[in-house]
DRENGUDO-429720 format. One line per 3 residues: number of its first residue (from 1); for each residue x, y negated, z negated of C-alpha. Coordinates in nm, 2 decimals. Layout:
NUM> X:Y:Z  ...
END
This chain:
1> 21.57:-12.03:-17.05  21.29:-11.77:-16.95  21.28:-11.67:-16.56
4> 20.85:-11.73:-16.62  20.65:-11.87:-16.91  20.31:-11.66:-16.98
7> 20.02:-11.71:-17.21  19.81:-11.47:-17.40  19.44:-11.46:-17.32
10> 19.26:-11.24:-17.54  19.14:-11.19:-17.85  19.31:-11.30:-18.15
13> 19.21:-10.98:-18.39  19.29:-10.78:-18.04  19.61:-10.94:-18.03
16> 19.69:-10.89:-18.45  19.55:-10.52:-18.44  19.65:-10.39:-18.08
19> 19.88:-10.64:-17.90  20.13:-10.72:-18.14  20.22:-10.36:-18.25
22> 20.23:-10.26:-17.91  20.33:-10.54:-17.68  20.47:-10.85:-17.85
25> 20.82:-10.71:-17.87  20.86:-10.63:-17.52  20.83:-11.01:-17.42
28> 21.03:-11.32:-17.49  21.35:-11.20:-17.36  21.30:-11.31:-16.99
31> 20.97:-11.36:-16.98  20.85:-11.63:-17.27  20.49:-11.57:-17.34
34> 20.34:-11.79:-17.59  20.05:-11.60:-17.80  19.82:-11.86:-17.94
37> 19.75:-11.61:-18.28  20.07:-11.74:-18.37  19.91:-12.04:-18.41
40> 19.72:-11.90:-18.71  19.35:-11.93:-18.63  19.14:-11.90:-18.86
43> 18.89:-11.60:-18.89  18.55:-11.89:-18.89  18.61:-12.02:-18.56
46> 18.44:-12.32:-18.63  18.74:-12.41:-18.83  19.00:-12.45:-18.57
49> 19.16:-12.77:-18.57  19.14:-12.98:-18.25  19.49:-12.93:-18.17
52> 19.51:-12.56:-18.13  19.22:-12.62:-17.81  19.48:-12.90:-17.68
55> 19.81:-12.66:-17.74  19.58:-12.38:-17.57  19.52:-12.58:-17.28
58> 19.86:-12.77:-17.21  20.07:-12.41:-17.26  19.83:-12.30:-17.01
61> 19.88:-12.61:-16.76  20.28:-12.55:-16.84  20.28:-12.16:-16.77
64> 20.38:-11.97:-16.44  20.05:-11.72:-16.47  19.79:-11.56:-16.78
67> 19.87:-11.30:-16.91  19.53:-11.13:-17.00  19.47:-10.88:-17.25
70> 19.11:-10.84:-17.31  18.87:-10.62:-17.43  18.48:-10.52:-17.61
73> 18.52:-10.55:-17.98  18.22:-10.64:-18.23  18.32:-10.99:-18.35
76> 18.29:-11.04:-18.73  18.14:-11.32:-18.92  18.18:-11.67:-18.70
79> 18.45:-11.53:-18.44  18.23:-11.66:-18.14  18.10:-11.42:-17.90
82> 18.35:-11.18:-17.74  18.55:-11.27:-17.47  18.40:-11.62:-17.38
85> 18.71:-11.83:-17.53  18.95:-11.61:-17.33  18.70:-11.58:-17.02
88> 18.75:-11.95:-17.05  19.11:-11.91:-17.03  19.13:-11.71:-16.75
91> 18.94:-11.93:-16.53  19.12:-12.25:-16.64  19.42:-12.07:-16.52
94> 19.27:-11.97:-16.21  19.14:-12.27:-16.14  19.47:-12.41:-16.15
97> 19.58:-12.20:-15.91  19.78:-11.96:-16.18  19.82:-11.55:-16.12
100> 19.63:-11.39:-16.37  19.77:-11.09:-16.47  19.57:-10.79:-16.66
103> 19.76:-10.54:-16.94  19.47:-10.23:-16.94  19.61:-9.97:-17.17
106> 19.36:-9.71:-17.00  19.08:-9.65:-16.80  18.77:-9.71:-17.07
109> 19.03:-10.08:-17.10  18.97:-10.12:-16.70  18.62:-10.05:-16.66
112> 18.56:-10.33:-16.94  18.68:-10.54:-16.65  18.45:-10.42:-16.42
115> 18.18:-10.46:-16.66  18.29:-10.83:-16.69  18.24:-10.93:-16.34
118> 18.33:-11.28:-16.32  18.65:-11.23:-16.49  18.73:-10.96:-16.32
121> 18.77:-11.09:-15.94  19.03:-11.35:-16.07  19.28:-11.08:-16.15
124> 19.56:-11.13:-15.96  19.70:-10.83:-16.08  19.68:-10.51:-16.30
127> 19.98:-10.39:-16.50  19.93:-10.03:-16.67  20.14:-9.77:-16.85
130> 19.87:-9.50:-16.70  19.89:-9.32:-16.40  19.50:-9.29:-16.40
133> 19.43:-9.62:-16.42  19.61:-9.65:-16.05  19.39:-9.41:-15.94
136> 19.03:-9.54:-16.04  19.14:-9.85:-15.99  19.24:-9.80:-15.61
139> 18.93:-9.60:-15.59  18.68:-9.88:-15.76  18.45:-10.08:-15.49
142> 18.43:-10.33:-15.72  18.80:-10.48:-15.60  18.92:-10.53:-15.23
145> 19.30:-10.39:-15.24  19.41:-10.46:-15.58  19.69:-10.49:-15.73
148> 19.82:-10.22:-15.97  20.13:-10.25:-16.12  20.22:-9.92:-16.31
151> 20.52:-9.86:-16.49  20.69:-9.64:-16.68  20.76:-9.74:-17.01
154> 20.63:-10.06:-17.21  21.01:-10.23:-17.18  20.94:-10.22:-16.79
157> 20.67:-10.47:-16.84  20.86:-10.76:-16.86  21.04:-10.69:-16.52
160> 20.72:-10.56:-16.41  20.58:-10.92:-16.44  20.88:-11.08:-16.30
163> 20.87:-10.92:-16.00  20.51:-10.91:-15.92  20.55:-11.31:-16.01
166> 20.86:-11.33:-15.76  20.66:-11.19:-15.52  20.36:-11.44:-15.51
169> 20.55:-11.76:-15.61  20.80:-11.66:-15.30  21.09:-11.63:-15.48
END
């Protein structure tokens, strides 16, 4: 049993190419995060089978916050448009009154947030590995007191999480 359950939002060749290698091992010890490439999506989105939109949308309704991990990529041959599935996902969650969380790697990774701005104001919070990240962010007038998480080492995300989730849920 997980302390919280997370899902992914992002892109599913960011999440093969960058997330994965980097990331997916440091979850589902006490923090379950379901990542909806393991459902194996097609690269033609106009493939994917009904049931992968429902699965999307009831692990989002069953999760304790989103988990977002987004950023600017060149889409290849019917992928969609960048970002707008995950965009969606982010405000679903929000709208259902969920903590959405951001992972930014660096600070080119933020400002693709502050490029974005109607996903960015429903960050709950920012979790980064880099010190600079704190900085700009805390410096950007673009958020009113945000939330930067910054830890040490990628195994400190998962706790990271947990306590930043403790924290709003009143735990």
């Amino acid at each position: 049993m997980y302390t919280y359950n997370l899902y992914l939002a992002g892109s599913i060749r960011i999440w093969k190419e960058q997330f994965v290698p980097r990331y997916s091992e440091s979850f589902n010890k006490s923090v379950g995060l379901f990542e909806p490439g393991t459902l194996h999506i097609p690269p033609d989105h106009t493939q994917i089978a009904p049931f992968v939109t429902k699965k999307c949308v009831d692990e989002i309704r069953a999760a304790d916050a989103v988990l977002s991990y987004m950023k600017a990529y060149t889409p290849g041959n019917k992928e969609g448009v960048p970002g707008v599935d995950s965009s969606w996902e982010c405000g679903f969650a929000h709208g259902l009154n969920k903590p959405v969380i951001a992972l930014i790697d660096d600070v080119e990774h933020f400002l693709y947030f502050e490029d974005q701005w109607m996903l960015s104001h429903n960050k709950a919070a920012f979790v980064t590995l880099d010190p600079e990240v704190k900085r700009i962010a805390l410096e950007s007038s673009h958020y009113e007191n945000p939330t930067i998480i910054l830890v040490e080492n990628i195994q400190g995300i998962e706790t990271a999480v947990i306590d930043f989730l403790d924290q709003v849920k009143g735990a």
